[in-house]
C-alpha positions in Angstrom: 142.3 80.7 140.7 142.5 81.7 144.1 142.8 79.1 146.6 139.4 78.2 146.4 136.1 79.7 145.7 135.8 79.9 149.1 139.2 81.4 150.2 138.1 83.8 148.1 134.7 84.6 149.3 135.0 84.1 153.1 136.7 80.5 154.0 135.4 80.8 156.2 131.8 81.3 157.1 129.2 80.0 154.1 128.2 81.2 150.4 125.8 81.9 149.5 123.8 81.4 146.4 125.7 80.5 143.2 128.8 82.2 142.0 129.9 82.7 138.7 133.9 82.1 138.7 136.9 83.6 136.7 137.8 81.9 133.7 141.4 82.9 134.3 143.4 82.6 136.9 144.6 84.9 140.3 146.9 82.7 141.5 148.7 79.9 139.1 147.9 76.7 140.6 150.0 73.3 140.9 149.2 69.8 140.3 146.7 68.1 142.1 147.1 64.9 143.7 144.2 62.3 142.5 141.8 61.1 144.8 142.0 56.9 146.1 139.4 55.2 145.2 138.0 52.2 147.1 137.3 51.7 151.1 139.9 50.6 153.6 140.4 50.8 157.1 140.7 54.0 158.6 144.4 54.4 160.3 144.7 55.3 163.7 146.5 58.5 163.1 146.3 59.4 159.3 148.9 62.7 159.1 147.9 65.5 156.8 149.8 67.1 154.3 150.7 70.1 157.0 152.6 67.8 158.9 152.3 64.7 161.0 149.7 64.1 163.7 150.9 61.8 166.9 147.5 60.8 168.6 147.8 60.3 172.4 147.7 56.9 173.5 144.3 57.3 175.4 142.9 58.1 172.3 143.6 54.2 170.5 141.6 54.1 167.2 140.0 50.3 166.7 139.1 49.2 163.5 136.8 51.3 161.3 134.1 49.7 159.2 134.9 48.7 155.5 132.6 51.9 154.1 132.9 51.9 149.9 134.3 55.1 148.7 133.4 57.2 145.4 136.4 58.7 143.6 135.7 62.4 143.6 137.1 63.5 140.1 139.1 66.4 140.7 139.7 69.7 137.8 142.3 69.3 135.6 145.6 70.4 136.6 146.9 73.5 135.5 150.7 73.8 135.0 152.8 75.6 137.8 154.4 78.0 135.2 151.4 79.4 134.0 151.7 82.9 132.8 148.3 84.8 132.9 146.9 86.7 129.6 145.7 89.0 132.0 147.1 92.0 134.1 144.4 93.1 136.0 141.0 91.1 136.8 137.8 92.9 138.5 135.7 91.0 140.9 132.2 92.1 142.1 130.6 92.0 145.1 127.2 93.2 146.7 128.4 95.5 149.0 131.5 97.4 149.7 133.8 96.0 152.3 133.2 96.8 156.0 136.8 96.2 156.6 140.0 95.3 154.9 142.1 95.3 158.4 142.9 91.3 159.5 143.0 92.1 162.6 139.3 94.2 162.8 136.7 92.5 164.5 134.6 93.3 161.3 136.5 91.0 159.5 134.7 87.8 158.9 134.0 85.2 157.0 131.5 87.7 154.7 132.1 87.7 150.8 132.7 91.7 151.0 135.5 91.2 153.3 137.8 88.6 151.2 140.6 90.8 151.2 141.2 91.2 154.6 140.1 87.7 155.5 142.0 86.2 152.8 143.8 87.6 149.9 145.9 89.9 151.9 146.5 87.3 154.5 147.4 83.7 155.1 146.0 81.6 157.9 147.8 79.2 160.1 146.1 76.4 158.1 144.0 75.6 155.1 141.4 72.9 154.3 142.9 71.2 150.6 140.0 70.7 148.8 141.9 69.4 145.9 143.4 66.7 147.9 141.1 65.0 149.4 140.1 67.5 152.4 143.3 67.2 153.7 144.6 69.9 156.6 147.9 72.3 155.2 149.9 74.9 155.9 150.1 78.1 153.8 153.3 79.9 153.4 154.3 80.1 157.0 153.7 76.9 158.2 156.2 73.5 157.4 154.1 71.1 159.3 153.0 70.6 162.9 152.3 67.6 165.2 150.3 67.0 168.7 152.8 66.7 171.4 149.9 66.4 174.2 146.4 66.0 174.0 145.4 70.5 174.4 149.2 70.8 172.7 150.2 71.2 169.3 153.9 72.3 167.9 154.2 74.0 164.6 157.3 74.4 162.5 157.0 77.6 160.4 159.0 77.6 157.2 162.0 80.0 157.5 162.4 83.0 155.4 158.8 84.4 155.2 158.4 87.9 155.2 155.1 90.4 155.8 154.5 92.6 153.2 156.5 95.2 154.9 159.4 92.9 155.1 159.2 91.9 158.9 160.5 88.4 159.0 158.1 85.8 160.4 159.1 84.1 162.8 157.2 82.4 166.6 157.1 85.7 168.3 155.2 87.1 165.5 153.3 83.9 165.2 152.3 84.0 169.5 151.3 87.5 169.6 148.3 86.7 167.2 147.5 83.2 169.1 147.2 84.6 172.3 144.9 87.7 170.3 142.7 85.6 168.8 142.7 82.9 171.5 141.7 85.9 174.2 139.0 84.2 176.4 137.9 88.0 178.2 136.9 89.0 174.5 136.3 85.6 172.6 139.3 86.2 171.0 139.3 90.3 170.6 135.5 90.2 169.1 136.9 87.9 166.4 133.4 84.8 166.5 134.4 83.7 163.4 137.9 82.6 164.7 137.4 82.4 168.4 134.0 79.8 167.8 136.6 77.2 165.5 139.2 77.1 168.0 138.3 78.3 171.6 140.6 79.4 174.0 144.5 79.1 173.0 147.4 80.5 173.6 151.0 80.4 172.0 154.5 79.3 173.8 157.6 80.2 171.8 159.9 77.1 171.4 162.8 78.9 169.4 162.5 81.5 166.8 161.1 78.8 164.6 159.2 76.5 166.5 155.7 77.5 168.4 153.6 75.6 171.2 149.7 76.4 170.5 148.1 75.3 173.9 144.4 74.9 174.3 142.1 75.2 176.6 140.9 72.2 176.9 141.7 68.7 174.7 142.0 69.8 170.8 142.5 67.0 168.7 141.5 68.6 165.8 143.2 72.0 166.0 144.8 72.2 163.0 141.7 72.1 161.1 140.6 74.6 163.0 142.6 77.4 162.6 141.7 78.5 159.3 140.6 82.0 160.2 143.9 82.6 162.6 145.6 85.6 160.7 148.8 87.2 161.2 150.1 90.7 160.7 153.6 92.2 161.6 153.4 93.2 165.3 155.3 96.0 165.1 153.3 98.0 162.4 150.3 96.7 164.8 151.3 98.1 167.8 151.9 101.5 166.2 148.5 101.4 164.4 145.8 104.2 164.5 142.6 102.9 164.9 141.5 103.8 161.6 145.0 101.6 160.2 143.4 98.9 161.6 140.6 99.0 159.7 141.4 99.8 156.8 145.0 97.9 156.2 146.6 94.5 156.5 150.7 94.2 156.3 150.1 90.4 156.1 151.4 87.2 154.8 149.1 86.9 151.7 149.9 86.6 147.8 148.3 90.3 147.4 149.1 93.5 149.3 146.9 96.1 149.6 147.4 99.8 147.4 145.0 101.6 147.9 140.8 101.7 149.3 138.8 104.5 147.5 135.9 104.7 149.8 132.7 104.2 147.1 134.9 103.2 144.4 137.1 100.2 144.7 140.1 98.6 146.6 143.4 97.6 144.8 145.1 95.2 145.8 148.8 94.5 143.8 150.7 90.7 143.7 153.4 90.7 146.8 156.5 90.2 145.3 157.9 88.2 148.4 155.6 85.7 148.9 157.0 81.9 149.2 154.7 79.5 148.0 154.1 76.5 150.4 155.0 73.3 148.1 152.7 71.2 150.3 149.7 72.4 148.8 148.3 74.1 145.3 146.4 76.5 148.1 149.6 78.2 148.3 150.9 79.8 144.7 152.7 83.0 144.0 150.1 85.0 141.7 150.2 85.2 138.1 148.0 88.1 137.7 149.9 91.4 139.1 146.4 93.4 139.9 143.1 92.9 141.8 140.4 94.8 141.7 137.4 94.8 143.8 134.4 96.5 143.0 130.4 96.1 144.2 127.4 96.6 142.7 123.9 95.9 145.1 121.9 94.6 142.0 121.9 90.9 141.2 121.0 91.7 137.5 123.8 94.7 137.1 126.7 92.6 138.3 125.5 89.2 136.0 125.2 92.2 133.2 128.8 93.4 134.1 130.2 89.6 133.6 128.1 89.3 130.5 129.4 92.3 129.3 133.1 91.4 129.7 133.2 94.5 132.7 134.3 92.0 135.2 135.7 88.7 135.7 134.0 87.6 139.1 130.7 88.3 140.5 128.1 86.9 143.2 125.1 86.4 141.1 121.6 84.3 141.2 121.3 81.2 140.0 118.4 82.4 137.7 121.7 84.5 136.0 124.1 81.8 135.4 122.8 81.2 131.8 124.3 85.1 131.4 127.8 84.7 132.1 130.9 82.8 130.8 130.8 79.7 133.1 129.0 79.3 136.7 130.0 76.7 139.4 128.6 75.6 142.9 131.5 77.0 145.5 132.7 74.6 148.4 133.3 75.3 151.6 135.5 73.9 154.5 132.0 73.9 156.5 129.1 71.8 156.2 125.7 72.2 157.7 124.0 68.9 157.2 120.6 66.9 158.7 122.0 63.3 158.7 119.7 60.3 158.7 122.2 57.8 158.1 124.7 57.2 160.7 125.9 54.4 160.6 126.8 54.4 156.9 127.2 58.1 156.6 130.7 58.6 155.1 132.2 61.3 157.7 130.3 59.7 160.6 131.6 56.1 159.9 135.4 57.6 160.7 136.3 56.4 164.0 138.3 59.7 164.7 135.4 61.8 163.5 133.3 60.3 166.2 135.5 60.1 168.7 136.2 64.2 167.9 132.6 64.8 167.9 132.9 62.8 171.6 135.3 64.7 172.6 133.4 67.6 171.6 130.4 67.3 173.3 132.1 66.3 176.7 
């Protein structure tokens, strides 16, 4: 699978409707940790798989309520060596792509823009939703930690490469910070980045090491930086307009081959990618060709799956009796109308609310 349903199918913005999934997989996935059962107290400073989080001393955490927990069951793990039966999988979506260039403003968190918004490209971070929620790192990123309450210092992982074979390293990492953390233009006319995150900017510790500074106090950055893409800097600067729109020499598992305007966009596995061991988010590919395709009729592209013409489509839940297997998608956002909050499982976190706090003032 891909990293998720939704890092296929923008991470990054909402699904919607139902979506009927691939029953093989785009990228081999790893072993999932199990959920912990049972309530507890909620520690002061909990760090995620990324890296480790120092909370300020201002920001003391007191005891949490005792809330009971339900074990979420999680899928079945999937061996790391998997080897695919497939070469080539199709996926279908409603409209062609408006972009495939990461760094376009028309790349957002849309289902017809996936490629350029994530399978050509890796974020700073990643929301784990087969571990429990918790905040990672994708390939460029070893872990991270607050240093002061609008300052957070991430260790990228050494030996990365762009698809062009740039190396990664904190001046790559900056330029793209300060881009999308751009207060004149909201981050370059990037909402769905600029809106998570708000003003930032990136200080380069040594070649390996990178300051993000906020605006303000940002003690939830890492989870917010899930649409902050990178690109090599030198093939940006030297870009045409038109480059920019429609290519991405990125960090992602795919790299892109070619866009046939009306046709389709192949995408082929990147040979160099380095998996991230922290998370199952971050697997080399097993399946060496991507298509996508799009189709504006709900019925034609349930027909298509039906028909064994493609192995991903958006369809209508009145459809999902026609394909192979249908699933709900998640998505690292929530829109919710909360009665409960007292007893509410996010809301009774004492760092939730003290984020939300923090927030709002």
């Amino acid at each position: 699978m891909l990293r998720t349903s939704t890092s296929l199918f923008g991470k990054r913005g909402g699904i919607p409707g139902l979506l009927a999934l691939l029953t093989v997989l785009i990228i081999a996935c790893g072993t999932a940790a199990p959920a912990p059962a049972g309530g507890g107290d909620t520690p002061a400073a909990q760090a995620p798989v990324g890296g480790p989080i120092t909370t300020p001393s201002a920001l003391a955490t007191p005891k949490a309520l005792t809330i009971p927990e339900t074990a979420i069951p999680l899928p079945t793990p999937i061996p790391a060596d998997v080897v695919s039966a497939k070469d080539t999988v199709i996926f279908l979506t409603s409209e062609e792509p408006i972009t495939i260039g990461a760094a376009s403003a028309n790349c957002g968190g849309n289902i017809q823009n996936t490629i350029c918004d994530d399978m050509v490209s890796d974020p700073l971070t990643w929301i784990d939703d087969q571990q429990n929620f918790e905040v990672v790192g994708l390939t460029g990123i070893e872990g991270w930690e607050q240093v002061d309450p609008d300052r957070w210092r991430f260790h990228l992982r050494d030996g990365i490469t762009f698809h062009n074979g740039a190396p990664w390293n904190a001046t790559q990492a900056k330029f793209w910070i300060d881009y999308f953390g751009d207060e004149e233009t909201s981050g370059h006319f990037n909402s769905n980045d600029f809106s998570f995150h708000g003003i930032i900017s990136g200080e380069v510790v040594d070649d390996l090491t990178l300051d993000v500074v906020c605006g303000g106090y940002c003690p939830i950055l890492p989870s917010t930086t899930i649409f902050t893409k990178f690109q090599d800097v030198g093939w940006f600067e030297t870009a045409t307009e038109d480059d920019i729109e429609r290519h991405t020499v990125g960090l992602g598992p795919y790299k892109i081959v070619e866009w046939t305007p009306g046709v389709q966009v192949e995408l082929e596995a990147y040979e160099g990618y380095q998996p991230n061991p922290s998370t199952v988010f971050a697997k080399a590919p097993a399946i060496q060709h991507v298509i996508q395709q799009w189709r504006n009729e709900p019925l034609v592209r349930a027909s298509m799956l039906q028909a064994g013409e493609a192995d991903w489509a958006e369809i209508s839940l009145d459809d999902r009796d026609r394909v192979p297997k249908w699933k709900s998608a998640t998505n690292n956002e929530v829109f919710r109308f909360t009665f409960d909050t007292l007893y509410d499982p996010e809301l009774s976190k004492i760092q939730v609310r003290e984020a939300m706090n923090l927030a709002y003032d």
